[in-house]
N, C-alpha and C positions, 0 to 999 in steps of 0.2 A: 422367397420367390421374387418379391419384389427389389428389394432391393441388390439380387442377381442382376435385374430387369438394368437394374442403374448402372452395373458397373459396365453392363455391354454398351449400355449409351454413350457412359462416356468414351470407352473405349471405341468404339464410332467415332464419337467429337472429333477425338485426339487424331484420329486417320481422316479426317475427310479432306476430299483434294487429293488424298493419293491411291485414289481409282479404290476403294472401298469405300462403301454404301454407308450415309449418314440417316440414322432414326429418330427421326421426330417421335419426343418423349408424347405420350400419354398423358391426357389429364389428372388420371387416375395415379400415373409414373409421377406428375408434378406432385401430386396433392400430398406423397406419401413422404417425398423428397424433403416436403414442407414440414412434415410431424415430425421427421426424424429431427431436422435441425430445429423445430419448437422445443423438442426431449431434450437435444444437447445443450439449449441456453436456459432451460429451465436447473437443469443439475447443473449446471457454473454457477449461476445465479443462488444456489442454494448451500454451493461451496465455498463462496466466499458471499456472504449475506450481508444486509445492510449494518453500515460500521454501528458499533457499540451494541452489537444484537448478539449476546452471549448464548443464546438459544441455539443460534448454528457458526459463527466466528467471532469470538471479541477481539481480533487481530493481536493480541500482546503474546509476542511473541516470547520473550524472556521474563526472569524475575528481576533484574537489574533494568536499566538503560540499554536501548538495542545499540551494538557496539558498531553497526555501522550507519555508511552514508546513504541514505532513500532519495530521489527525486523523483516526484509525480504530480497529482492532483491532489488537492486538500477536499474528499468528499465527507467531511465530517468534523465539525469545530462542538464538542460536548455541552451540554446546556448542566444547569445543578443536576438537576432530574439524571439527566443518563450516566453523567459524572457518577452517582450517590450507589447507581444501579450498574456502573463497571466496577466499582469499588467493593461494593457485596458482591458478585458477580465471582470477583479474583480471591478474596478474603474465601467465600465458601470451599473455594477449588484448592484450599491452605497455599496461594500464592499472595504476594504482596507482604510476607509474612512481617516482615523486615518494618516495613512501614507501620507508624501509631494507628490505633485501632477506631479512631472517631473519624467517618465518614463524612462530618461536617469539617474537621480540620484538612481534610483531604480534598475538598473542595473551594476549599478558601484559599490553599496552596497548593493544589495543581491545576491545569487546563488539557485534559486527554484532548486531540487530536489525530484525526483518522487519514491517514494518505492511500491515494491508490493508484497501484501501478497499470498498464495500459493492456495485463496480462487478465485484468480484474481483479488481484487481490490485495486485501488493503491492510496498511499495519495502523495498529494504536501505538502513539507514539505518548509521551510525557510532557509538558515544559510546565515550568511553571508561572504561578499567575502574575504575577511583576510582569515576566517576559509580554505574558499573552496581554497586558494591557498595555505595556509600552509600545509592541505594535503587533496591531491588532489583527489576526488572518480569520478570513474571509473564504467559506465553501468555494472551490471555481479556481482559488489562487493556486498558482503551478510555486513549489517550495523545496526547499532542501530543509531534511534535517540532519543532525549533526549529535553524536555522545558531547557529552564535554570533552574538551584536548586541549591542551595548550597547560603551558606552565602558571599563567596568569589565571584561569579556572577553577577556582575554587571556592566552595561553601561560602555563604557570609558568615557563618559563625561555626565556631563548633560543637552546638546544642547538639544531643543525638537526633533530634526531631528534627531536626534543617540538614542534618548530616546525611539522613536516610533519606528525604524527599530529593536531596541531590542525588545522589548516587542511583533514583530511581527514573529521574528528567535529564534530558536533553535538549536542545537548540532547534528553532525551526525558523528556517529565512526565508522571506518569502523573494522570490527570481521574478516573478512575474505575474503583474497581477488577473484576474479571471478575465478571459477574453482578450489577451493578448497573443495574438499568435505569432504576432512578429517577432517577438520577444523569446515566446514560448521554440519556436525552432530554432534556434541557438544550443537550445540546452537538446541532454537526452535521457527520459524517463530510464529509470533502473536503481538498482542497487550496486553501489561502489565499498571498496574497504575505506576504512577511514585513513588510514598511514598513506597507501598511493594512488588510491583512485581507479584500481583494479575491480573490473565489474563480473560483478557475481551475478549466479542465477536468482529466478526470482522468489525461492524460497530463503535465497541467505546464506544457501551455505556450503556453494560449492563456486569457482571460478568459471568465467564463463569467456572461453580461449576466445571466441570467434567475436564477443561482443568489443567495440573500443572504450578503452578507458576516459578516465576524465581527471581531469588538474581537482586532484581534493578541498581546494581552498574557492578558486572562483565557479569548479562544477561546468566548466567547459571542455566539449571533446577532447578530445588530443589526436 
């Protein structure tokens, strides 16, 4: 009933000025307006849940390295703790199979990382800890990540233990750091292919005609 109520209002809105009659919404029409969009940001909010919260999204999307290119916000740099607790988390689910099975070596040599895109959903990405100390990202930093590519990209060794933790990380650069917005509107949040820069939806896995792409190397429009 009510939200009947709403559609003829707007439908009002939408006509007023051309000699049909505009309805001042109802306190009652406001209040209802309000729960319905409390309902709709409570289930987004629940769809994509706070990063590394395996209980409703661990974001890891694959069992490898995600094979493409992400830019968005970094709402999630892993501490040991949540690190230890995505690791059991993927291990239970028999993913991450690939990877040695001590939690403690997996935290020594990985740094998970959470991006989220502007749609709210966020991935867990990989890099590892060399990378994440050589430079350091920061909750707020606007970042691209990146699989490994290039011919020069490879393993430092070929232990199977360094072999796997590669093949399961990837690159995260940071574009901009938190609270730059100058900086920050240059670029544009999404998901690109990694070969041209071709912008996919923001599941990953389909093209996204209407969206423009981006230079795969520097992640500027085209």
């Amino acid at each position: 009933m009510y939200i009947k109520k709403l559609r003829l209002m707007a439908r009002h809105a939408v006509t007023m000025g051309l000699g049909r009659p505009f309805v001042k919404p109802s306190n009652s029409m406001i209040f209802v307006a309000r729960i319905i969009g409390l309902a709709s940001l409570v289930a987004f909010n629940l769809a994509y849940a706070t990063p590394f919260d395996c209980e409703h999204r661990c974001g890891v999307e694959l069992e490898g390295a995600y094979p493409h290119l992400i830019v968005g916000t970094v709402d999630g740099v892993a501490d040991s703790e949540k690190s230890a607790a995505l690791f059991h988390a993927m291990r239970n689910e028999n993913r991450w199979a690939a990877l040695p099975s001590s939690p403690d070596n997996f935290r020594r040599q990985v740094q998970p990382v959470s991006i989220r895109l502007p749609s709210g959903r966020s991935y867990t990405v990989l890099i590892t800890q060399e990378e994440a100390q050589s430079a350091p990202i920061k909750s707020g930093d606007f970042v691209r990540y990146s699989p490994h590519r290039g011919v020069n990209e490879k393993p430092p060794s070929e232990a199977s233990d360094v072999v796997a933790y590669w093949r399961a990380t990837g690159c995260v650069a940071v574009l901009c750091r938190a609270g730059d917005s100058a900086c920050i509107s240059g670029y544009r949040s999404g998901i690109y292919q990694a070969t041209d820069g071709v912008a996919l939806t923001a599941d990953g896995k389909h093209t996204a005609p209407d969206a423009p792409s981006v230079d795969p190397h520097s992640m500027r429009p085209r």
